[in-house]
matplotlib code that plots the C-alpha trace (Angstrom):
import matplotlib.pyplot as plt

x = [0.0, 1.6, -0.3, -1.6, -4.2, -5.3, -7.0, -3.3, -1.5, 0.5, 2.5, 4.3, 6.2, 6.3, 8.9, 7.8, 9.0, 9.2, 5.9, 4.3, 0.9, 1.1, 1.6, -1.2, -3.6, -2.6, -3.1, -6.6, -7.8, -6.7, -8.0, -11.7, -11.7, -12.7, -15.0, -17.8, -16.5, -16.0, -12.2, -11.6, -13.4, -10.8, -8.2, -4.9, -4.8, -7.8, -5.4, -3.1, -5.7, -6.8, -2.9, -0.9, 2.9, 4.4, 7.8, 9.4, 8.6, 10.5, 7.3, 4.6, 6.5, 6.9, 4.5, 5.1, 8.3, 7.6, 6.9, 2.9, 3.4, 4.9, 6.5, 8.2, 9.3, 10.4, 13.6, 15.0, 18.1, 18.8, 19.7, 17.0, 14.3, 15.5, 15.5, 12.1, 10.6, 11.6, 8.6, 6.3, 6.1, 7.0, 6.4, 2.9, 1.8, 2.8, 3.4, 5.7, 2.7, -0.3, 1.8, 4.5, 4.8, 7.6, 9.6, 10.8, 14.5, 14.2, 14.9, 12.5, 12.9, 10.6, 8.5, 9.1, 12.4, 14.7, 16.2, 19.5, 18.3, 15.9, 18.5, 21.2, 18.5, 16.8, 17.3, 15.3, 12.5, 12.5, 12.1, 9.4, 7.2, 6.3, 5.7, 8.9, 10.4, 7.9, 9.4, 13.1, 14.4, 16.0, 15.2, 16.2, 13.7, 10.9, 12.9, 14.3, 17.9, 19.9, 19.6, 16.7, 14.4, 11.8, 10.8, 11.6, 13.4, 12.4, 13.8, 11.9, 13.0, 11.8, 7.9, 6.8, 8.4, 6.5, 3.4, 3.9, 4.9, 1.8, -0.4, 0.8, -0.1, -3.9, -5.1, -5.9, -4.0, -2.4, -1.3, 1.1, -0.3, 2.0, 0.8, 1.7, 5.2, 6.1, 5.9, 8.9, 12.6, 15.6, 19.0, 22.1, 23.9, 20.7, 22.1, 25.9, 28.4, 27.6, 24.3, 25.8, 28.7, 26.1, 23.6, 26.4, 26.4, 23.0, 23.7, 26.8, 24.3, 21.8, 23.6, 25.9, 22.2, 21.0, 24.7, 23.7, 21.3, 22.8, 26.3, 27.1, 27.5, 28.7]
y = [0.0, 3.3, 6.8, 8.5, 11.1, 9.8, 12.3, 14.1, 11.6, 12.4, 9.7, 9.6, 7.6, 8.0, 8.5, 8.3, 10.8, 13.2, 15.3, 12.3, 13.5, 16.6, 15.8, 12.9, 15.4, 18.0, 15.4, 14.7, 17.8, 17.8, 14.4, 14.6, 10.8, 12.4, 15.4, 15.4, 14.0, 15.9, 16.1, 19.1, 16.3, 13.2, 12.8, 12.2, 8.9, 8.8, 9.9, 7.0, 4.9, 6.5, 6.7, 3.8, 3.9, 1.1, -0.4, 0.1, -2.5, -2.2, -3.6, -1.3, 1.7, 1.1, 1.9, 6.0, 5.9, 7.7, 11.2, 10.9, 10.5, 13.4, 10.9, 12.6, 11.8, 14.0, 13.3, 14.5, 14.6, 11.1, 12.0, 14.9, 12.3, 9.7, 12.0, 12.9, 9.2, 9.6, 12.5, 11.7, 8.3, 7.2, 10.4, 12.1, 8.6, 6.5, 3.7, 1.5, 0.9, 0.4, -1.6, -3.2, -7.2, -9.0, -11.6, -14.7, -14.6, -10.6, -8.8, -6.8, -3.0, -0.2, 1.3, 4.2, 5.1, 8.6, 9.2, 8.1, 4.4, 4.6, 4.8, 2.6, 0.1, 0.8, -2.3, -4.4, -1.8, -2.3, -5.9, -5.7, -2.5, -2.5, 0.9, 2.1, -0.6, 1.0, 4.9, 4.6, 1.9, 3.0, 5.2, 3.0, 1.0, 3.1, 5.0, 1.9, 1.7, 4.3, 6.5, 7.4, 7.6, 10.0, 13.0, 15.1, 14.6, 17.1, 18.1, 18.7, 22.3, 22.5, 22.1, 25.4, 24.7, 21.0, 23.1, 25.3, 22.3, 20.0, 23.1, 23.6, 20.2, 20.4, 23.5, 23.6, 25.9, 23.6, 24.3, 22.1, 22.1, 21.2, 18.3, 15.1, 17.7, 17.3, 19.8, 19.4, 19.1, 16.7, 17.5, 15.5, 17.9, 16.3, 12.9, 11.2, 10.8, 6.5, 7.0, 8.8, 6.2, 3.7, 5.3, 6.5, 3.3, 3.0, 7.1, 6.5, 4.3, 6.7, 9.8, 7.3, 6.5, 10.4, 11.3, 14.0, 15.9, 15.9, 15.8, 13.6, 15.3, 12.4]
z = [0.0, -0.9, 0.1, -2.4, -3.5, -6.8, -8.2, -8.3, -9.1, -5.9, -3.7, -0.5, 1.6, 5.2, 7.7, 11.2, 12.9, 9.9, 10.2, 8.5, 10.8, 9.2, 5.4, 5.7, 7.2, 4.3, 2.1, 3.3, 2.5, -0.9, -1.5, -3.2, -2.2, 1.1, -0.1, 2.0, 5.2, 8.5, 7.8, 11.2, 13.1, 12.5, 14.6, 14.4, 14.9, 12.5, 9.3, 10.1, 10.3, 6.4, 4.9, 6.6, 7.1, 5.7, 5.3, 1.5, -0.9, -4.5, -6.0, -4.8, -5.7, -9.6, -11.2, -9.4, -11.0, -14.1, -15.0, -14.5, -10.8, -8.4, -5.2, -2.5, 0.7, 4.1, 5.7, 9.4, 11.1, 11.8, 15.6, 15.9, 14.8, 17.1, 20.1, 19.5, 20.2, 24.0, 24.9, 21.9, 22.7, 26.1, 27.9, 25.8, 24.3, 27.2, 24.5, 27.2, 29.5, 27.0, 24.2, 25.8, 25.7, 27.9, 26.3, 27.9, 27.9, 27.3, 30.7, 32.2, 31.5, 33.5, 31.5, 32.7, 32.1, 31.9, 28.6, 29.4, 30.3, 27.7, 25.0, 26.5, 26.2, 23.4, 21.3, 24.5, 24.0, 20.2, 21.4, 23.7, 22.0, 18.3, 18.7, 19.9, 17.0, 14.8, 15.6, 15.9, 13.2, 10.6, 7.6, 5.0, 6.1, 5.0, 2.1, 1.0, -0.5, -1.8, -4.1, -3.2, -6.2, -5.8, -8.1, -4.9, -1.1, 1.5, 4.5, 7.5, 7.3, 3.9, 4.6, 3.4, -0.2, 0.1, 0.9, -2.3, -4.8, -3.3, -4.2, -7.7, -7.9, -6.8, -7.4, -4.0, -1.3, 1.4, 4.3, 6.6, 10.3, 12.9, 14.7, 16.9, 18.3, 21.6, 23.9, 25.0, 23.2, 24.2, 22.9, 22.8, 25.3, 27.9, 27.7, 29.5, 27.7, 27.8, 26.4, 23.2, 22.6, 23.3, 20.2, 18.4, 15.6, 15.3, 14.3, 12.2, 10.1, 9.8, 8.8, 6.5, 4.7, 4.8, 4.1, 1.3, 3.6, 6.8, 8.6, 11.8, 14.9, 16.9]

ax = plt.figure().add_subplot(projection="3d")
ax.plot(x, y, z, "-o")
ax.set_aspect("equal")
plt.show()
């Protein structure tokens, strides 16, 4: 399954993480699939339920790689969008204690952990929380390999100029809302020095894949 608007001939594939709640809600409203529903009254969870994140498949994205079809996807700083899991998810969402499944032979981890044990340990939450899995594996995984091939590769920064080219495209004005952000901000300067060197592959991996968008801090 790929998002799309048909009518536009539009496609997308979504990052989570990567103000995917925002473009599928902009896409909704530029969608005449969905003329004539309450859209102000779904919520967010509603629009994922409508446009799906899934993992990249070679074979469902062929047939939008050809000049008809205008594919994009978002990207974020690899470490940025990582960070961001910790108060979306286990602080705001509280995904630990309604999703969590313990593991025979997986120790037990609180589920309600700071950041620092949080990401020392976050391959056994991967484990034990699909959601967690779900919002913190890599981006290849739901860009697929590189190059990536689609007609255009947004930053998060870049939204506004996503926002003009998905207008041009429609006819209709569309605006990007900002939603599913955390109130609140962690930063790498917030976490010990063992909790960086213990996320600092997984990073190396990340900003070797997004390597022509963003440089490596770590």
């Amino acid at each position: 399954m790929v998002i799309k608007v048909e009518a536009h001939k539009i496609a997308y594939m979504a990052l989570p993480k990567a103000a995917c709640s925002s473009v599928k809600m902009a896409l909704g409203y530029i969608d005449p699939a969905l003329d004539g529903k309450d859209r102000d009254a779904f919520s967010t969870a509603k629009w994922h339920r409508l446009y799906q994140t899934m993992r990249f498949r070679e074979d469902r994205w062929k047939p939008y790689y050809n000049e008809e079809w205008f594919s994009f996807c978002i990207v974020r700083d690899p470490l940025k969008r990582l960070l961001s899991s910790y108060y979306n998810r286990v602080v705001e969402m509280r995904d630990l204690q309604k999703k969590t499944v313990f593991i025979e032979g997986v120790p037990e981890l609180p589920l309600e952990p700071d950041p620092d044990f949080f990401f020392q340990n976050l391959m056994g939450y991967r484990e034990i929380n699909t959601s967690i899995k779900h919002h913190t594996i890599g981006a290849q995984v739901f860009l697929g390999p590189k190059p990536l091939r689609f007609t255009k590769v947004y930053k998060t920064s870049e939204l506004g100029e996503l926002s003009r080219d998905l207008s041009e495209r429609s006819g209709r004005e569309v605006s990007l809302p900002h939603v599913n952000s955390s109130g609140q901000k962690l930063t790498a300067e917030q976490l010990k020095p063992e909790t960086l060197a213990a996320i600092k592959p997984f990073m190396d991996t990340q900003y070797e894949y997004l390597s022509e968008y963003f440089k490596n801090p770590l």
